[in-house]
C-alpha positions as CSV (number, residue, x, y, z in Angstrom):
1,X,103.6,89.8,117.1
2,X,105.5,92.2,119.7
3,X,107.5,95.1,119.8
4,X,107.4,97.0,122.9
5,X,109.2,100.3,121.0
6,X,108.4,103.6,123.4
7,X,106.0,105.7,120.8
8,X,105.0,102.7,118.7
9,X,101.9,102.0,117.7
10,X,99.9,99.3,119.2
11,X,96.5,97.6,117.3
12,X,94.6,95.6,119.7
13,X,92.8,93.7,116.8
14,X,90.7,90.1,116.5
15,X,92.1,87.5,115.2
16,X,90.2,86.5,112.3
17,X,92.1,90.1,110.5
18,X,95.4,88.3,112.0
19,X,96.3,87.2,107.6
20,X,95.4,90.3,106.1
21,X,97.0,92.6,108.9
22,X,100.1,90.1,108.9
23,X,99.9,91.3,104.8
24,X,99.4,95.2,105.1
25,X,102.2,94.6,107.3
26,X,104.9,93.2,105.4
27,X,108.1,94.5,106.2
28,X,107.1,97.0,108.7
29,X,108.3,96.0,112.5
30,X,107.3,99.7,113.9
31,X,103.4,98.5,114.6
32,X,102.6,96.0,117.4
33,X,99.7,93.7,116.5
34,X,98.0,91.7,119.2
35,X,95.1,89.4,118.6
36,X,92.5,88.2,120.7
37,X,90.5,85.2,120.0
38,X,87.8,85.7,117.1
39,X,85.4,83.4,119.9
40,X,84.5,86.4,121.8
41,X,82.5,87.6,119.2
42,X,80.2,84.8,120.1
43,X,80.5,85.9,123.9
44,X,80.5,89.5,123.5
45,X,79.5,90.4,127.3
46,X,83.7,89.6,127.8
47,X,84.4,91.4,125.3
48,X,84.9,94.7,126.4
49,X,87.3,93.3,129.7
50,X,89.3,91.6,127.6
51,X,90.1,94.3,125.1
52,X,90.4,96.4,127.8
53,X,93.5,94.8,129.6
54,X,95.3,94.9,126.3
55,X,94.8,98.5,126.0
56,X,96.2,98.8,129.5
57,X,99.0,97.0,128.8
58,X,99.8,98.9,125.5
59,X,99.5,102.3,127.3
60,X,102.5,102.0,129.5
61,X,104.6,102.5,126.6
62,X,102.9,103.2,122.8
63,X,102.6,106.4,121.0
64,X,99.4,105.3,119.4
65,X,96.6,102.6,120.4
66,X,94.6,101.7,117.9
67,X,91.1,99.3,117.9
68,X,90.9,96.7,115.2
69,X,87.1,95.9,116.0
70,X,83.7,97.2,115.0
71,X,80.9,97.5,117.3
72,X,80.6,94.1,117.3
73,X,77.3,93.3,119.3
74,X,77.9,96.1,121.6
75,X,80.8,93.9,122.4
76,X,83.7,96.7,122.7
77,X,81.0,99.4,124.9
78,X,82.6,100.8,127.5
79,X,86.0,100.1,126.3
80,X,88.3,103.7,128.0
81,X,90.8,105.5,126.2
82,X,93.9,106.0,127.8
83,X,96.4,109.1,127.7
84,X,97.2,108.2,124.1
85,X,93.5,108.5,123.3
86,X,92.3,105.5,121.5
87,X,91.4,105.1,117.2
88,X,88.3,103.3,116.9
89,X,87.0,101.8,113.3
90,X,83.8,103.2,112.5
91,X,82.4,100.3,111.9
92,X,79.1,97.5,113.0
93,X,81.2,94.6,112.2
94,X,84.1,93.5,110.9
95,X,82.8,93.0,107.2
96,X,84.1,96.2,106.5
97,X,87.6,95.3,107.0
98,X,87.8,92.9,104.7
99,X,85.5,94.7,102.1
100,X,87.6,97.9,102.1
101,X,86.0,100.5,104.0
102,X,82.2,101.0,106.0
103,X,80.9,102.4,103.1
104,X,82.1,99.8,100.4
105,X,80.0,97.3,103.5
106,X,76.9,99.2,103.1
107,X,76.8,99.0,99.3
108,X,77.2,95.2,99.6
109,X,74.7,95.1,102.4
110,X,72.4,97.0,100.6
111,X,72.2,94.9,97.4
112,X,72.0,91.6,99.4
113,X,71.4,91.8,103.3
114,X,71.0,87.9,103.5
115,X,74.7,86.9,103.2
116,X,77.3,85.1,105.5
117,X,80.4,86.0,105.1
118,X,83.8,84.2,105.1
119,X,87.1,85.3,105.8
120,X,90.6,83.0,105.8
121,X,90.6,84.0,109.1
122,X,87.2,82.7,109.6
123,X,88.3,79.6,107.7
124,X,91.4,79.0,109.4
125,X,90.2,79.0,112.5
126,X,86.9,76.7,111.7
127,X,85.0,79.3,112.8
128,X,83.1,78.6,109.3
129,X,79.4,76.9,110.2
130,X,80.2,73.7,109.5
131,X,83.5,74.0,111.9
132,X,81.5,75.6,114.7
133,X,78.9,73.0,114.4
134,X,82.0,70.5,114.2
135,X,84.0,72.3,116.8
136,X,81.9,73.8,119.2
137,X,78.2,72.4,119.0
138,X,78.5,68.5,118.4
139,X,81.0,67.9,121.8
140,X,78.4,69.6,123.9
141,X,74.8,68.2,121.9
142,X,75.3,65.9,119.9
143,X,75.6,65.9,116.0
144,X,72.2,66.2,115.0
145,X,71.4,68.8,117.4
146,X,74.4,70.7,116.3
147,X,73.1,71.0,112.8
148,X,69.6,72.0,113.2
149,X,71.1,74.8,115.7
150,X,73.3,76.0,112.9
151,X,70.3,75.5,110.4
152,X,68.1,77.9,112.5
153,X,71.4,80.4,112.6
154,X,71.0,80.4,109.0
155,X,67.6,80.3,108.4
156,X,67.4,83.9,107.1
157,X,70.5,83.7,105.2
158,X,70.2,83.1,101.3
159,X,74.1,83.1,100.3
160,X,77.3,82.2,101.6
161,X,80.2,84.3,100.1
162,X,83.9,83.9,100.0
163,X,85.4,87.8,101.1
164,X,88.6,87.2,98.1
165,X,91.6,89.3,99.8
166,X,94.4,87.9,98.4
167,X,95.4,86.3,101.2
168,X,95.6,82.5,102.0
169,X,95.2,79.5,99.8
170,X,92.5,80.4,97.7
171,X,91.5,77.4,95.8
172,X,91.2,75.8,99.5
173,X,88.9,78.9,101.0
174,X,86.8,78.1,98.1
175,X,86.6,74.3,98.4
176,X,85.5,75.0,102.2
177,X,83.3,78.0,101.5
178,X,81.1,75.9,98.4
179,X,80.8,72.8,101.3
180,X,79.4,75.4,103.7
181,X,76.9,76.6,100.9
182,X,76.0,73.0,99.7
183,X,75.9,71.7,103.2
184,X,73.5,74.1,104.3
185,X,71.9,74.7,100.9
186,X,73.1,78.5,100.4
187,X,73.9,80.2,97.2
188,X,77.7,80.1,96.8
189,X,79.4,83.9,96.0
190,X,82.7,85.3,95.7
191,X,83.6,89.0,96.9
192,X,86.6,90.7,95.7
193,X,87.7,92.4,99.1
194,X,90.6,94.6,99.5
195,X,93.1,95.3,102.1
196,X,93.0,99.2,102.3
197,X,90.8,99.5,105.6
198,X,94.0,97.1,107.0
199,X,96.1,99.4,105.3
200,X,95.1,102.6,107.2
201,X,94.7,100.6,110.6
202,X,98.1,100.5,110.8
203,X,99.6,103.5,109.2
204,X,96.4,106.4,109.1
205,X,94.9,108.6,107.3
206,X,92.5,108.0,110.4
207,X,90.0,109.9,108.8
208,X,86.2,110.9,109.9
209,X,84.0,109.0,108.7
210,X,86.1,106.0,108.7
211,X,87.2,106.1,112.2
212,X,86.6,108.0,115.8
213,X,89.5,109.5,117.5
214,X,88.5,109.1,121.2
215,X,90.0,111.5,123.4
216,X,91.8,110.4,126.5
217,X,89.6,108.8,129.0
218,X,86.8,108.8,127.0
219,X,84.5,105.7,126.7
220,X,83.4,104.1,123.5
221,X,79.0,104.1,123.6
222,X,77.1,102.7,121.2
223,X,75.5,105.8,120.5
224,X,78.8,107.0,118.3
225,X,78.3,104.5,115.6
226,X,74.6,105.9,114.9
227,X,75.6,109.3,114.6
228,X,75.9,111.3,111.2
């Protein structure tokens, strides 16, 4: 979605939060959302570049640039501010997002580290195991391959949960997120989620704690999401 507005705001975001930003949203035509494929988080050595050039692109013209990704496998390192300064989620992974807010992410973390966890986003864009092993791994190896290399992904993992943020058919996401679990012979869970963390991506309180606020030409390091 697009409005170049002089002073707008601009989140460069993934595109697995595409539903539940497209929700926060409503209405509001003030913010510029623009996605980038959710399959960079499986190549995150582009990531940075690619994020980078919609930054640039943004900075001609917003008021405001803000990041909708975590740290992401050291994926968005090196990523520059421009003169706007750049909002950064202070965040490891996306999980967060959907669950409400870093810290609501540690408390689930905490309680049971073994999960995999799907999103409609994740869903819709058969990024779910059994649609990458559909999707990406059979073409290139073959069926059988494709599902022990999906079964060794999983190995540690004892549960797959459903993230439940009111978005998206939800009787489907389940259907899809109970094959997953049966398929790969995971404990099924569903986790209420919530769409505040989408909420202040795109409207603030951009609070410590929650987010950075990196000053112009500044570089995102790795070292910022291990600080107190």
């Amino acid at each position: 979605m697009s409005r170049k507005e002089k002073g707008s705001t601009v989140i460069v975001a993934c595109r697995v939060m595409e539903p539940e930003l497209k929700k926060a949203l409503g209405r509001d035509r003030s913010v510029e959302i623009r996605c980038l494929d959710q399959g960079l988080h499986r190549t995150p050595q582009k990531m940075a570049d690619l994020i980078q050039a919609q930054i640039d692109q943004a900075a001609e013209y917003a008021g405001r640039i803000v990041l909708g990704y975590g740290l992401c496998s050291n994926g968005i390192v090196g990523v520059i501010a421009r003169r706007q300064g750049l909002i950064v989620p202070f965040c490891h992974d996306c999980i967060a997002f959907f669950l409400g807010s870093p810290g609501a992410y540690m408390k689930v973390f905490q309680s049971r580290p073994g999960t995999y966890y799907l999103t409609p986003g994740w869903v819709a864009e058969k990024k779910d195991p059994l649609g990458i092993v559909d999707k990406d791994y059979t073409p290139r190896h073959g069926r059988e391959t494709a599902v022990w290399a999906m079964e060794e992904e999983l190995k540690h993992y004892t549960h797959i949960a459903l993230i439940n943020t009111g978005v998206g058919d939800l009787e489907a996401l389940r259907k899809r997120t109970l094959e997953n679990a049966r398929f790969f012979k995971k404990q099924y869970e569903e986790i209420p989620g919530s769409l505040d963390y989408f909420e202040k991506l795109i409207r603030g309180p951009y609070d410590k704690g929650d987010f950075f606020s990196l000053q112009p030409h500044k570089k995102v390091t790795q070292e910022m999401f291990f600080e107190e």
